[in-house]
Every structure is written in structure tokens, then in C-alpha cells.
Residue frames as qw, qx, qy, qz and C-alpha x, y, z in Angstrom:
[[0.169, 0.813, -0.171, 0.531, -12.33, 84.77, -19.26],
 [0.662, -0.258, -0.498, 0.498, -10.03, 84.99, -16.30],
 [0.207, -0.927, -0.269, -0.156, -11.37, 87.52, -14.25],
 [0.527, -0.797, 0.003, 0.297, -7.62, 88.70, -12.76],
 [0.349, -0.089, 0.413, 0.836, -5.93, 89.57, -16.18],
 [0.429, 0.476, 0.333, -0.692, -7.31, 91.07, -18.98],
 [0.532, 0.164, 0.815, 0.159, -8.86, 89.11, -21.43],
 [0.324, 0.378, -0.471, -0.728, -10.09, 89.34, -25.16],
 [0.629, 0.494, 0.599, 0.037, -12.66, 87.63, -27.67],
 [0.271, 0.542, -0.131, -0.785, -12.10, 88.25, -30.93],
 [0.797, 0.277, 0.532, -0.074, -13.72, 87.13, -34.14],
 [0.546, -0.004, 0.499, 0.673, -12.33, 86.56, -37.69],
 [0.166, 0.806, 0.400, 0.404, -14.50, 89.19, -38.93],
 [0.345, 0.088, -0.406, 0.842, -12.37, 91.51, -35.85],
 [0.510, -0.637, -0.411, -0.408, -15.35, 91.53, -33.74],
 [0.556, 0.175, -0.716, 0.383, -13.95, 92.03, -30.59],
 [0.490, -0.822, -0.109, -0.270, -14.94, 92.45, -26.65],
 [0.511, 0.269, -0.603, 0.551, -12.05, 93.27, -24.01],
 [0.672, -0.687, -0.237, -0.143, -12.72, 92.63, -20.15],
 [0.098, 0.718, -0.465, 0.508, -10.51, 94.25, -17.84],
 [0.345, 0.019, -0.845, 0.408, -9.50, 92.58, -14.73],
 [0.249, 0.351, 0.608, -0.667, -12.35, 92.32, -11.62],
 [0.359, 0.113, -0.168, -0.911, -15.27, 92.94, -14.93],
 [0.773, -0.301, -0.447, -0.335, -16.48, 89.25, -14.35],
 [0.376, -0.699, 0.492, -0.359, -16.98, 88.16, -10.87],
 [0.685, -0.481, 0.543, 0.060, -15.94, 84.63, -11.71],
 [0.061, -0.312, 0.739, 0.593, -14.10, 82.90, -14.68],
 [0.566, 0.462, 0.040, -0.682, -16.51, 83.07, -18.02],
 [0.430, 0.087, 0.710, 0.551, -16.71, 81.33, -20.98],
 [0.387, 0.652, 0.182, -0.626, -17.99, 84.30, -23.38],
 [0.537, 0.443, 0.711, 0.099, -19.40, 83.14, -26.59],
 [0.298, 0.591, -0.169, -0.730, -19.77, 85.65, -29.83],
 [0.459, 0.231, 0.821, 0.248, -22.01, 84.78, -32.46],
 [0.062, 0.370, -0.233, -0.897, -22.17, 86.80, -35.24],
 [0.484, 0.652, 0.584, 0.012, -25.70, 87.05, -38.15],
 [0.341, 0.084, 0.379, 0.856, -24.66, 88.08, -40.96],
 [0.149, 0.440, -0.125, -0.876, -26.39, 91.23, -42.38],
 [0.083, 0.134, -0.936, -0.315, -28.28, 88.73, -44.62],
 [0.391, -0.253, -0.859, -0.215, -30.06, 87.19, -42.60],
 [0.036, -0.175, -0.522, 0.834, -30.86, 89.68, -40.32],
 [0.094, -0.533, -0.712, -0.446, -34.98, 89.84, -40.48],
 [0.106, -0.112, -0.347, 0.925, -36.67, 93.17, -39.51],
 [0.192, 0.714, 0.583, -0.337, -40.82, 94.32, -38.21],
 [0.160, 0.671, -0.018, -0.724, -39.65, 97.65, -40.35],
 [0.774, 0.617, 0.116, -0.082, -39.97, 97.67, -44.36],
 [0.809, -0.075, 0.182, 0.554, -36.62, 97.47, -46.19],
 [0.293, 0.744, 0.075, 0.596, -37.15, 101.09, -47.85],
 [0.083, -0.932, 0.104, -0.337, -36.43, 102.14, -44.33],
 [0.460, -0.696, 0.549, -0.044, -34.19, 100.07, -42.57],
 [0.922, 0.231, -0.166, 0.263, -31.60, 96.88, -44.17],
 [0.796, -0.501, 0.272, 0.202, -28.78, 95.99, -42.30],
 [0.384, 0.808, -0.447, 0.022, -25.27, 97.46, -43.33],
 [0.108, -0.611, 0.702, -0.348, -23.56, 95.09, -40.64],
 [0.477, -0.108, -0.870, 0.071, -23.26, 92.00, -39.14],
 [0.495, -0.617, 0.165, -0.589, -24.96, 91.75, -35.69],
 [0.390, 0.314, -0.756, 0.421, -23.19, 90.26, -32.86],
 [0.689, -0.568, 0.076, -0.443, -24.40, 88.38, -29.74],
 [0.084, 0.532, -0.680, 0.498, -22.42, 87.97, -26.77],
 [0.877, -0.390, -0.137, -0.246, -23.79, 84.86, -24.31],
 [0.196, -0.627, -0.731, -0.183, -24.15, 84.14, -21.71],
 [0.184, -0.851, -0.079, -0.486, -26.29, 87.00, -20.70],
 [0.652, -0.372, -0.379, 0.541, -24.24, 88.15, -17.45],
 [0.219, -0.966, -0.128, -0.055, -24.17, 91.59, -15.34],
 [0.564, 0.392, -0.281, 0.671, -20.01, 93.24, -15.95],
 [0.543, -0.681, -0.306, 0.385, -18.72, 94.73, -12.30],
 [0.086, -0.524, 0.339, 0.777, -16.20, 97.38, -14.64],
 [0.494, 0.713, -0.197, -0.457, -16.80, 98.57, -18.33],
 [0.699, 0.067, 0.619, 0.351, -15.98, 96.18, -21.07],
 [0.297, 0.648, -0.226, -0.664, -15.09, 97.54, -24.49],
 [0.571, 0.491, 0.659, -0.002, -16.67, 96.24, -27.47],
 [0.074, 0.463, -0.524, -0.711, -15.10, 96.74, -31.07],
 [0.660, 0.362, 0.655, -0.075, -17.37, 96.19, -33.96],
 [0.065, -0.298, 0.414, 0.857, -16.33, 97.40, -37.18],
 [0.421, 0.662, 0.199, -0.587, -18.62, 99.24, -39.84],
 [0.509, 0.313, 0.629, 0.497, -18.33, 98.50, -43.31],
 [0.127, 0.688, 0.191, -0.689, -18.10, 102.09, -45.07],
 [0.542, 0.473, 0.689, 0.090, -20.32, 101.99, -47.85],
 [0.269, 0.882, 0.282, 0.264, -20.04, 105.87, -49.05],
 [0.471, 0.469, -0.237, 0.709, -18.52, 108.91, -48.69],
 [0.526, -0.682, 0.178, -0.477, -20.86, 109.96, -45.35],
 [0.360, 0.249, -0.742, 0.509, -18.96, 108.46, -42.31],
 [0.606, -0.624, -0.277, -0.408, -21.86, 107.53, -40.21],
 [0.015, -0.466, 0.672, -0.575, -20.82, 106.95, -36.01],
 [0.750, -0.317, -0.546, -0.199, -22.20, 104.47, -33.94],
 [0.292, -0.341, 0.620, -0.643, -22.70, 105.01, -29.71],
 [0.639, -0.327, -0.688, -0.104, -23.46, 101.71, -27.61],
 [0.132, -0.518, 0.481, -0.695, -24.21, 103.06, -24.11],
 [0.187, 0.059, -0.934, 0.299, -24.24, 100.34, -21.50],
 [0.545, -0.463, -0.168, -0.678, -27.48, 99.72, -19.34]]
């Protein structure tokens, strides 16, 4: 990423992450590597949790100086319209 425009990742599934100018403090190469919903293995039974989505990791692990925005689409499966909040840490 070139930290003095603003840049994009996106994947063919239209994962995407956009990094505003100044959000890395030098030039990045950012990685996305998507697991499919498949193969996603979980501590909980499946009657209560199974993966509707892919799940996406971003590398390498690095600390953003501005907000980045991060577009994952949902796959809607019914007629409830569920919402998904990621809140930064």
C-alpha cells in the first residue's frame, strides 16, 4: 500500500479493505486470505454455531494510524437480514 494515496485490496469473492492516506506509516504489502466457511473448525457444537461466511485474514499483523474500512459481504440465506458491527481495537 502506498501510504500517500488511497489504496485498496480486493478479493474475487469482493472482500475488500480501503486505507486512506497517512493509515500505514510506511509502504505495506497487505495480504488477504480468505477460509472458506467449510473449513472453518469451531470449540462450539454445530447445533449452535456453523459458519454462514467466509473468514478473512488480513497479514501482516500491523497497528493503522487512521481508520481503514473493511467490506465483507454476507451471503443472505433467509428472509431475516441479520447486521454485522466490527469495532476496531
Amino acid at each position: 500500500m502506498d501510504t500517500t494515496v488511497t489504496d485498496s485490496v480486493k478479493t474475487l469473492t469482493n472482500v475488500e479493505a480501503s486505507f486512506p492516506p497517512g493509515a500505514l506509516a510506511t509502504n505495506t504489502v497487505i495480504k488477504v486470505a480468505e477460509i472458506k466457511a467449510s473449513e472453518i473448525v469451531s470449540k462450539m457444537p454445530t447445533t449452535i454455531f456453523k459458519a454462514k461466511a467466509s473468514t478473512v485474514e488480513f497479514s501482516p499483523s500491523t497497528t493503522f494510524t487512521k481508520p481503514v474500512t473493511i467490506t465483507i459481504p454476507l451471503p443472505l440465506t433467509s428472509s431475516k437480514v441479520g447486521r454485522c458491527s466490527l469495532t476496531p481495537s
